[in-house]
ZAKOL-506156 format. One line per field, with one value per residue (C-alpha): x, y, z; residue in one letter. Coordinates in pm, 1 decimal. Example, Ala and Ser with C-alpha at 12.3 -4.5 7.8 and 13.67 -1.06 7.14 Angstrom:
BEGIN
px: (1230.0,1367.0)
py: (-450.0,-106.0)
pz: (780.0,714.0)
res: (a,s)
***
This chain:
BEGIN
px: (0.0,310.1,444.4,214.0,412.0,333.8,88.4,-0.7,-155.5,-305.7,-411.7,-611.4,-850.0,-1182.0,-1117.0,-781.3,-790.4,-393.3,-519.0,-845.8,-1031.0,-1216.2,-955.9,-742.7,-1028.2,-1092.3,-784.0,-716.7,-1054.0,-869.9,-543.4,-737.8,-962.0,-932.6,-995.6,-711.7,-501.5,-765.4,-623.5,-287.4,-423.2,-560.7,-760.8,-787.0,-957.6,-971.5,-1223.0,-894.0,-725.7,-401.2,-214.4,-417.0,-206.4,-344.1,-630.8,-587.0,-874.4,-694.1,-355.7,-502.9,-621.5,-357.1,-123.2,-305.4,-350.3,-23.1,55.2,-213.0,-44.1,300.7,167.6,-6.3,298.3,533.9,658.7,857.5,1145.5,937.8,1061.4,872.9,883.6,775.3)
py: (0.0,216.4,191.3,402.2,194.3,-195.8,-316.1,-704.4,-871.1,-1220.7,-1496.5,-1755.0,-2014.2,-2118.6,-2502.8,-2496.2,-2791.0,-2654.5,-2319.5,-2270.2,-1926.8,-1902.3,-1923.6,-1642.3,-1430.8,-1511.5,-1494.3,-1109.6,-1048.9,-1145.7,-963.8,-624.1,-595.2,-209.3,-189.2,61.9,-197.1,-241.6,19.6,-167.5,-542.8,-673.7,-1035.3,-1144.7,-1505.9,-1708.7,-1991.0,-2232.7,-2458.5,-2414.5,-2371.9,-2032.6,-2008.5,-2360.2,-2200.3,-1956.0,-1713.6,-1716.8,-1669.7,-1336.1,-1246.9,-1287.9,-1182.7,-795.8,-867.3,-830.7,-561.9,-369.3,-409.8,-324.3,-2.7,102.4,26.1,233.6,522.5,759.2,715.0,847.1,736.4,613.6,825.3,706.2)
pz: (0.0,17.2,-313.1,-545.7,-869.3,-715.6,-995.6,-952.3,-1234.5,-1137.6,-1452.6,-1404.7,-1598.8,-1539.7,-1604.0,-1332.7,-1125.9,-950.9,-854.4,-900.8,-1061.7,-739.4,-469.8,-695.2,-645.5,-247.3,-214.4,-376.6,-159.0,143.3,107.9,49.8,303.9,286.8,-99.5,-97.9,-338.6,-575.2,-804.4,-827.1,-834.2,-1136.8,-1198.9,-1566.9,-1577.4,-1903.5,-2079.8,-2007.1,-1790.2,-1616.0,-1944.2,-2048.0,-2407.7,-2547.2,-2659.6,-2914.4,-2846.9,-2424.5,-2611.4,-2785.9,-2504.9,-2244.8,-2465.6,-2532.2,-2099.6,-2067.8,-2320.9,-2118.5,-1784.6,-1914.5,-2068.9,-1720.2,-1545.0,-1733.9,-1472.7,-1688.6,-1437.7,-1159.3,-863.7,-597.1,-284.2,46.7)
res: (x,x,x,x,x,x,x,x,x,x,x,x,x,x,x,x,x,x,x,x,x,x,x,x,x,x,x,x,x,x,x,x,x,x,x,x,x,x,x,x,x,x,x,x,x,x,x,x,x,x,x,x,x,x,x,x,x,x,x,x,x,x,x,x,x,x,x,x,x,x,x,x,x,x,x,x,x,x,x,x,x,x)
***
């Protein structure tokens, strides 16, 4: 909560029997009890398994995911101040 550039970006498919779609999202629900991380913690889930890029409509869309996430990251060489 007191670094304004910590951006976490969790994947996760619907068909996971390892680590399951709905114990990412408890467990993103249970770290942020404040909702004061919500802005930095992101949940993309996926029509997959545990291998999201099988699928090539998941592999699409992960992959533009994570071109998203990178972009919003980016801090112009701002440094973090706390």
């Amino acid at each position: 909560a007191q670094n304004p550039f910590l951006n976490v970006l969790i994947h996760s498919g619907n068909y996971d029997g390892a680590t399951t779609f709905s114990a990412g999202k408890y467990t993103i629900q249970q770290g942020d009890k404040s909702g004061r991380l919500s802005v930095c913690v992101a949940f993309k889930g996926y029509e997959s398994g545990h291998i999201l890029y099988l699928r090539r409509d998941d592999l699409q869309k992960l992959n533009q995911d994570l071109r998203d996430f990178i972009h919003k990251t980016i801090t112009n060489n701002t440094p973090a101040k706390y």
